[in-house]
VOBA-1610 file (N, C-alpha, C; in pm, whole numbers, padded with zeros to 5 digits, always signed):
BEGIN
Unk+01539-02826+00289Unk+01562-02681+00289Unk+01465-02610+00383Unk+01332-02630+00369Unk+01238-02576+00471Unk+01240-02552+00616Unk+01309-02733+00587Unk+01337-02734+00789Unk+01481-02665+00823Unk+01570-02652+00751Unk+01660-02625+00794Unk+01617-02459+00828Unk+01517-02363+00744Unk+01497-02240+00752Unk+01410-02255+00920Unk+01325-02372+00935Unk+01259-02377+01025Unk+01335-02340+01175Unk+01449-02500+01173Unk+01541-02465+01280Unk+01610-02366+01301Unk+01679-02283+01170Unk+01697-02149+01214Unk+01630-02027+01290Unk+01435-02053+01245Unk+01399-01947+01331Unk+01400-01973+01466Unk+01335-02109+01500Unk+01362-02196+01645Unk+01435-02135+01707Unk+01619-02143+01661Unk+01702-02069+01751Unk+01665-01923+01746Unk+01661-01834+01619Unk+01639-01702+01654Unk+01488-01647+01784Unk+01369-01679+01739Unk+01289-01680+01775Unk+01302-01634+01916Unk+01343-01747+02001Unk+01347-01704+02122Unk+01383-01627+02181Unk+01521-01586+02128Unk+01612-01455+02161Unk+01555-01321+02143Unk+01411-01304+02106Unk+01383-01209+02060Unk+01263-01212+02192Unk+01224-01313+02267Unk+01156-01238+02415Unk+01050-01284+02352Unk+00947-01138+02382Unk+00790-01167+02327Unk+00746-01137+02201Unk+00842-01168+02135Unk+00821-01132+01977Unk+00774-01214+01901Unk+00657-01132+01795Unk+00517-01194+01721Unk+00574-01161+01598Unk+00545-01268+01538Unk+00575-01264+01384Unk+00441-01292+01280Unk+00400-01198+01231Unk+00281-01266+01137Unk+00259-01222+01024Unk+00251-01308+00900Unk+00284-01260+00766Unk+00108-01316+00713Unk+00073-01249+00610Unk-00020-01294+00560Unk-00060-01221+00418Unk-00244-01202+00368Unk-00214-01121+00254Unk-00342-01038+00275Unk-00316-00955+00170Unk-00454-00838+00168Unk-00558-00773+00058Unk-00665-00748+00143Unk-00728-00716-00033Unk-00778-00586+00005Unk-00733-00459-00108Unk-00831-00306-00074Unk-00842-00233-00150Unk-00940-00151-00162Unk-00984-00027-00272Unk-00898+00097-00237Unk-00920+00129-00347Unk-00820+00306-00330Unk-00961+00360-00389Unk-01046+00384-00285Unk-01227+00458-00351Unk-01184+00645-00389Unk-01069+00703-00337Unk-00994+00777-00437Unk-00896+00849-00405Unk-00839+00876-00548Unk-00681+00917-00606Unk-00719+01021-00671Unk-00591+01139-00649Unk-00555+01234-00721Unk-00451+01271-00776Unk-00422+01359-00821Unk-00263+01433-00852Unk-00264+01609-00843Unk-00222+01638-00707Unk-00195+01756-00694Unk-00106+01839-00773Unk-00106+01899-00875Unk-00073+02005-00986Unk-00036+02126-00906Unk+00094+02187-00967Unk+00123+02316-00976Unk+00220+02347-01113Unk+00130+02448-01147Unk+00067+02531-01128Unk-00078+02436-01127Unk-00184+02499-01038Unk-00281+02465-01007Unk-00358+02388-01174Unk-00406+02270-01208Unk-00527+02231-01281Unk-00659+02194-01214Unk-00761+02218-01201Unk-00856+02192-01177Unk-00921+01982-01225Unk-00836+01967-01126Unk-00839+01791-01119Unk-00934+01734-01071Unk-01032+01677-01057Unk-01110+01555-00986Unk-01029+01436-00953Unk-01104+01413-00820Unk-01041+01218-00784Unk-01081+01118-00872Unk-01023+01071-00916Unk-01058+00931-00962Unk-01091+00859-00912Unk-01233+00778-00915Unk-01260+00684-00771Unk-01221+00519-00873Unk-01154+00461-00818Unk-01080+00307-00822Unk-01164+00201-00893Unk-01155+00134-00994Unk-01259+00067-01035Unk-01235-00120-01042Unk-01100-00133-00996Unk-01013-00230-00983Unk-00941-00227-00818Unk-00967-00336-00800Unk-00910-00399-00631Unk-00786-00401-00618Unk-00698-00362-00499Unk-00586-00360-00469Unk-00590-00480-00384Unk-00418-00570-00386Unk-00416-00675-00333Unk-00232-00724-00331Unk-00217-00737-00226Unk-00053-00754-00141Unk-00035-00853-00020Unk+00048-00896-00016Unk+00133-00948+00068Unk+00172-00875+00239Unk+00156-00927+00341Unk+00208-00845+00441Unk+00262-00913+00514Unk+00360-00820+00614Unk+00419-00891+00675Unk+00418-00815+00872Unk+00403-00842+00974Unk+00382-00740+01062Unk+00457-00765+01200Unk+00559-00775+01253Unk+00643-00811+01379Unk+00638-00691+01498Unk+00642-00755+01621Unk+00637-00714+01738Unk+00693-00757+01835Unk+00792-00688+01888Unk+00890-00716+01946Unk+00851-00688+02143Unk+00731-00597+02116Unk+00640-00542+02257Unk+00499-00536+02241Unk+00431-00534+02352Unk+00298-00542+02292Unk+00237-00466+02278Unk+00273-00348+02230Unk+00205-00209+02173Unk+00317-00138+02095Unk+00408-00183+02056Unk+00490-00123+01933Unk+00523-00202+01855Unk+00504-00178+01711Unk+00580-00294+01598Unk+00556-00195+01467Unk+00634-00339+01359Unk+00651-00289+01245Unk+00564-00330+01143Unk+00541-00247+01020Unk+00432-00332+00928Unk+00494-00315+00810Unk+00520-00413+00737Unk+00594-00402+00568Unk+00536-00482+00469Unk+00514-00437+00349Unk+00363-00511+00255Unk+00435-00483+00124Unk+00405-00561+00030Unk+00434-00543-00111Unk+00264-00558-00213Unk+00214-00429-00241Unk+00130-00418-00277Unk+00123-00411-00410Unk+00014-00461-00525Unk-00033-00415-00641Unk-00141-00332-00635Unk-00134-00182-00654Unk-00255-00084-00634Unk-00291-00010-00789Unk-00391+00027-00784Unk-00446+00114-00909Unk-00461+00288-00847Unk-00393+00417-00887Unk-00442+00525-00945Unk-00488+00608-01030Unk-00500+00661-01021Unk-00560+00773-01096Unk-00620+00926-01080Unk-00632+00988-01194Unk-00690+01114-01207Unk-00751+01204-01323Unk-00858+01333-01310Unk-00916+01319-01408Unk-00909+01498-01412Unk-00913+01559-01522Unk-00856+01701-01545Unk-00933+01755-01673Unk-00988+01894-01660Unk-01059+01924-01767Unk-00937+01903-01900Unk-01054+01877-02015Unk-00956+01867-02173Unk-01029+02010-02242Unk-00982+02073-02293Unk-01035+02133-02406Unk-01197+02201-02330Unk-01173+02245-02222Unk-01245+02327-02158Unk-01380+02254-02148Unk-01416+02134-02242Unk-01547+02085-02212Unk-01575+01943-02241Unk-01407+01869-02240Unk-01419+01750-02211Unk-01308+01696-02071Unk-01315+01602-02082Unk-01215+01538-01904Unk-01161+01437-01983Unk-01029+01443-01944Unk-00927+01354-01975Unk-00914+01272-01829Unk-00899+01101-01864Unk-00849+01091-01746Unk-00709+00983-01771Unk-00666+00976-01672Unk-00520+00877-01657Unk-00498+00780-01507Unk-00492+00596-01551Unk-00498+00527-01510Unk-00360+00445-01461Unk-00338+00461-01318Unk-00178+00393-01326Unk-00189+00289-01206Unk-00100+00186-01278Unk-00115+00069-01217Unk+00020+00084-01130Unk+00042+00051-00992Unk+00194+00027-00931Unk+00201-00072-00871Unk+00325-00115-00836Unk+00388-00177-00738Unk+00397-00139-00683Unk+00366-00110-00526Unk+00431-00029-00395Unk+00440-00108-00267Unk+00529-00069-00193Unk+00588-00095-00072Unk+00628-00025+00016Unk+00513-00037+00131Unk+00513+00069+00231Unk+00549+00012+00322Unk+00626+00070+00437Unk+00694+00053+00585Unk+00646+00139+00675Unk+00588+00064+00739Unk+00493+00122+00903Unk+00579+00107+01041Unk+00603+00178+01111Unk+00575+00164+01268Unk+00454+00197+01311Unk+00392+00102+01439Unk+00279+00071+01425Unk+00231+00080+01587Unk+00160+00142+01661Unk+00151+00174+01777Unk+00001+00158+01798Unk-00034-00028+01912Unk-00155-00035+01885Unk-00202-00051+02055Unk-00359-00048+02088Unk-00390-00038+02202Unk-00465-00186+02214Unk-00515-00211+02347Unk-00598-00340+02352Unk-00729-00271+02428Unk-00837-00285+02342Unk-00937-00264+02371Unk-01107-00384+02362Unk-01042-00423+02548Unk-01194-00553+02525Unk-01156-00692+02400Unk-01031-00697+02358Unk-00971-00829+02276Unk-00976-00777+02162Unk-00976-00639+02100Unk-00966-00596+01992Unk-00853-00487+01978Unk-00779-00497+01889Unk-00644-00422+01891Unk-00727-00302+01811Unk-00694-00179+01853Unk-00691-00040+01768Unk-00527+00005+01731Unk-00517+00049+01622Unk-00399+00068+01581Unk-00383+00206+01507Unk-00226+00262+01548Unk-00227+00381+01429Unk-00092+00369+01404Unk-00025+00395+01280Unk+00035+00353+01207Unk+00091+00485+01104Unk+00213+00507+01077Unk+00310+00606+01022Unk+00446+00593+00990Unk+00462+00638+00811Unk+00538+00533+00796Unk+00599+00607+00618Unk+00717+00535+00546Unk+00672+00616+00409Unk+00668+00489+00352Unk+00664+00542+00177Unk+00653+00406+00063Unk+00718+00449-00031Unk+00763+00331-00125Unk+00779+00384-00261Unk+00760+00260-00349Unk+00710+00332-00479Unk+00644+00229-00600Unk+00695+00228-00721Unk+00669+00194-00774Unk+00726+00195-00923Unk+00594+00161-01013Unk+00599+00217-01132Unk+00471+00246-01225Unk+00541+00139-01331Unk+00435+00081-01332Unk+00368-00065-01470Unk+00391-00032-01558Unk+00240+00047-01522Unk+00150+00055-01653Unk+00060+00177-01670Unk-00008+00205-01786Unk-00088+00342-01741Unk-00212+00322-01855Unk-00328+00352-01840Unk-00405+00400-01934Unk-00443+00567-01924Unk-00458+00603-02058Unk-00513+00775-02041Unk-00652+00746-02166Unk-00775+00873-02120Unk-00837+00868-02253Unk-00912+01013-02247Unk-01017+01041-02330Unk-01036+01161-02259Unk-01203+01127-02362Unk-01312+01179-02291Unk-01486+01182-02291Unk-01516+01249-02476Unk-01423+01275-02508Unk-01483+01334-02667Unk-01622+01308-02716Unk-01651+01197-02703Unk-01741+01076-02808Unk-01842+01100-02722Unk-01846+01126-02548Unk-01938+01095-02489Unk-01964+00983-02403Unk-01879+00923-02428Unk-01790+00770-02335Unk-01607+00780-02303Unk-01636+00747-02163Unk-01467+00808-02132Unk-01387+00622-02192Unk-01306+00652-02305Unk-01299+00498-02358Unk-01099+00497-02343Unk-01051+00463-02239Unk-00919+00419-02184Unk-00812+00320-02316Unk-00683+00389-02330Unk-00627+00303-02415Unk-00466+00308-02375Unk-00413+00239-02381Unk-00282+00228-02355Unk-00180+00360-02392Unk-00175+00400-02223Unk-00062+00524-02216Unk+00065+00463-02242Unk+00193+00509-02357Unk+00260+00455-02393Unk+00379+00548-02292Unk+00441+00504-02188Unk+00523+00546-02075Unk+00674+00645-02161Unk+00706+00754-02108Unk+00818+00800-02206Unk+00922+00834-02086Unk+01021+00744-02104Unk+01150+00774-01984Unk+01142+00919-01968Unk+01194+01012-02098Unk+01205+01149-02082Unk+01077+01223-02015Unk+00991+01218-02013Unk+00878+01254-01984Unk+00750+01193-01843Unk+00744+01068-01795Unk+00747+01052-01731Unk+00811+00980-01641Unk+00762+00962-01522Unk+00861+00953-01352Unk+00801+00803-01332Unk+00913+00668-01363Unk+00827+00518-01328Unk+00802+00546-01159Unk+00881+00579-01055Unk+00918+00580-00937Unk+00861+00722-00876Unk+00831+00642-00752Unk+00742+00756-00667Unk+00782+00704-00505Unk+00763+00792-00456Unk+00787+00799-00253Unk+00737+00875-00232Unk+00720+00860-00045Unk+00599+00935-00012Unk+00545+00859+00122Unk+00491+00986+00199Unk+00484+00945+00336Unk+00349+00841+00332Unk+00287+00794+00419Unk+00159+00702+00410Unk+00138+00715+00607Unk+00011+00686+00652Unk+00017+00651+00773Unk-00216+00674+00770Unk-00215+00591+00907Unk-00381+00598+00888Unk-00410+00521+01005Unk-00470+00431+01032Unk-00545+00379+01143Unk-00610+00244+01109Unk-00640+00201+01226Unk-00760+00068+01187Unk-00767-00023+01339Unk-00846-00140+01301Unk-00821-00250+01381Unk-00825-00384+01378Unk-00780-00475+01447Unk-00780-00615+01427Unk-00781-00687+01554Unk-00835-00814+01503Unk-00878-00910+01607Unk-00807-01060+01611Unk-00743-01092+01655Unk-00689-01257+01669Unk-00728-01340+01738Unk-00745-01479+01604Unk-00826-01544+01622Unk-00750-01691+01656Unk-00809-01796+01665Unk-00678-01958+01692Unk-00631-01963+01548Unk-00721-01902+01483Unk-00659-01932+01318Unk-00603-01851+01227Unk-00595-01739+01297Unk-00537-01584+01250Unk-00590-01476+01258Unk-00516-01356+01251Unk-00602-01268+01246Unk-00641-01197+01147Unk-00784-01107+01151Unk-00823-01036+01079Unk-00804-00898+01072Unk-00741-00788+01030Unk-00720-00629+01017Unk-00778-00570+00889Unk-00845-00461+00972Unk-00914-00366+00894Unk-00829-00205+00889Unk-00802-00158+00794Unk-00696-00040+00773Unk-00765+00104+00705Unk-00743+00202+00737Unk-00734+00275+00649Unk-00634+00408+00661Unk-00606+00417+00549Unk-00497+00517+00551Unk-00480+00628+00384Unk-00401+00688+00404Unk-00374+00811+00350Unk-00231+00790+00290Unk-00222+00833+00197Unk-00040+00862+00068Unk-00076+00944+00050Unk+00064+01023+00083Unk+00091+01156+00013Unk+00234+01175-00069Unk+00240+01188-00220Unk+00376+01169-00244Unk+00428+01246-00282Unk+00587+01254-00326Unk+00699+01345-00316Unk+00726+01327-00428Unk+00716+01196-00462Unk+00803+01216-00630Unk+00649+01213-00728Unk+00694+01331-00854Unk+00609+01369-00932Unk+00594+01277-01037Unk+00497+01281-01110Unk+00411+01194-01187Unk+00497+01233-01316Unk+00507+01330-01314Unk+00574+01400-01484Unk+00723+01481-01444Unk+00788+01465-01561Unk+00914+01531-01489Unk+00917+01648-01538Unk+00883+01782-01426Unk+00942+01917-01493Unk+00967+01965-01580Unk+01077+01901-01598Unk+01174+01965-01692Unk+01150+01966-01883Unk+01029+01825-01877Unk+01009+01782-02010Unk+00909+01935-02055Unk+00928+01969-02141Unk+00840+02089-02216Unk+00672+02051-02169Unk+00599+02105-02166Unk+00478+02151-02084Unk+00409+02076-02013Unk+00519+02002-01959Unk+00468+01984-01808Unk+00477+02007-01701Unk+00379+01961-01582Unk+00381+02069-01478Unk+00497+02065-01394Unk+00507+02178-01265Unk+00619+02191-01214Unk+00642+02081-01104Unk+00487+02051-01034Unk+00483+01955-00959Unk+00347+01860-01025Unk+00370+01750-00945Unk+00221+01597-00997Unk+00250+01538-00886Unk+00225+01590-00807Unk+00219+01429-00687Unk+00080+01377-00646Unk+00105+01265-00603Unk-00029+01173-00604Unk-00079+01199-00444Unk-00213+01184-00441Unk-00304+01182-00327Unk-00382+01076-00311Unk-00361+01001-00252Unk-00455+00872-00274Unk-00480+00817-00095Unk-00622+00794-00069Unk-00697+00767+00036Unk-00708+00577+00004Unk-00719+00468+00052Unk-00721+00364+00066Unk-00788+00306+00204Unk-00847+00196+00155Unk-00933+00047+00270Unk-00867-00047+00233Unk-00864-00119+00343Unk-00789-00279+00302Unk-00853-00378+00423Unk-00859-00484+00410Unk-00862-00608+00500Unk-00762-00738+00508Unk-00707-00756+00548Unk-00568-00860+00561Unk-00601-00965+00646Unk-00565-01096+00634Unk-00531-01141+00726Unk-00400-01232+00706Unk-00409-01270+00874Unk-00244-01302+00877Unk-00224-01426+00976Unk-00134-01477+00986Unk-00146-01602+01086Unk+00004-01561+01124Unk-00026-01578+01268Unk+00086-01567+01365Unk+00235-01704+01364Unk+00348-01667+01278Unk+00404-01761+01303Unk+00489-01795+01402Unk+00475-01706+01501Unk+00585-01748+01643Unk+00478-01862+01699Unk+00330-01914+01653Unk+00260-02014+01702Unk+00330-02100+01671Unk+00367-02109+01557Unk+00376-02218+01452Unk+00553-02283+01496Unk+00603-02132+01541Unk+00723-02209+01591Unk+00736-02282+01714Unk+00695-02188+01789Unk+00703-02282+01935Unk+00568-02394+01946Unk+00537-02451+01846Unk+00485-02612+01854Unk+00576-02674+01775Unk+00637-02607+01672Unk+00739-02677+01640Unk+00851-02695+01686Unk+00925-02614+01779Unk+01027-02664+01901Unk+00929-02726+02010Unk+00841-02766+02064Unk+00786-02816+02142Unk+00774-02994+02109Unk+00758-02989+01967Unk+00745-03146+01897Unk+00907-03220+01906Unk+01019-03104+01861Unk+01138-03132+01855Unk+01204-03170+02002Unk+01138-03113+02102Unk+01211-03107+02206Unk+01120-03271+02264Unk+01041-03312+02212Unk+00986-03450+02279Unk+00993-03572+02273
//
């Protein structure tokens, strides 16, 4: 089964010119998340206390334009006065998957890159708790279809750079989400009109180029 997927790229591969294929994986902090409220609450960022970590995938068809597509596990959050003199906060775990076009330069053997693009995720899981006691102590937010939104979208785009190596390369990222779909739905009795998330992110990936991997493997076939 493998090889047969193999020989298929073999033939595709070529037809595609100077096109780079490189999939690999990633590890990054979201150092912080919000949720923009309207009517206005007086929110703090939540800074990330758990590592984000995904899958990527990145093709180039020229050598300064391509695409970037990742299936990420990320952590948000946010934190909002309670009762005028305690802070509630709320912890959400997603799935997300963002799609980049990706426009990078060559500078001295180091690629600079900037990158713009949207996403959308779907929500796990959640913890909420709020400082009463004097310790902010997190317990399982129990998710309510009517009430909150599992699914979220939303533009993303940011910058970075990377270097390739005989054994792959290394990319350094950072970027910005801004989303569209709200955290809480409207319509449920007192909640807000809008909740969308704000969240700033770092990551480091690496990836290994498999158009290498093919043309030594039509090179072995052809001998």
């Amino acid at each position: 089964m493998i090889k047969r997927y193999l020989t298929i790229l073999l033939v595709i591969i070529p037809t595609l010119g100077w096109a780079q294929l490189y999939v690999g994986f990633k590890a990054g902090y979201s150092p912080l998340s919000n949720i923009s409220f309207k009517p206005s609450v007086k929110s703090t960022p939540f800074y990330g206390n758990k590592p984000d970590f995904g899958l990527i995938v990145k093709y180039f068809d020229q050598k300064w334009f391509g695409l970037q597509a990742e299936v990420n596990y990320n952590q948000r959050g946010y934190n909002a006065p309670y009762k005028d003199t305690y802070k509630l906060r709320q912890v959400n775990n997603y799935v997300e998957a963002p799609f980049f076009t990706q426009l990078r330069f060559n500078m001295v053997g180091v690629h600079l890159h900037v990158q713009a693009g949207f996403y959308v995720a779907y929500l796990l899981s959640a913890k909420q708790g709020v400082d009463t006691t004097g310790t902010m102590v997190l317990k399982t937010y129990n998710l309510d279809l009517l009430r909150d939104n599992r699914f979220d979208y939303g533009l993303i785009g940011g910058g970075g750079l990377s270097k390739e190596f005989k054994w792959g390369v290394i990319q350094l990222d950072v970027r910005f989400l801004y989303g569209y779909g709200d955290l809480y739905k409207h319509k449920y009795r007192d909640m807000p009109d809008q909740s969308k998330a704000i969240v700033q992110n770092v990551s480091i990936s690496y990836m290994y180029n498999l158009s290498n991997l093919f043309k030594r493997q039509k090179q072995e076939i052809n001998q």
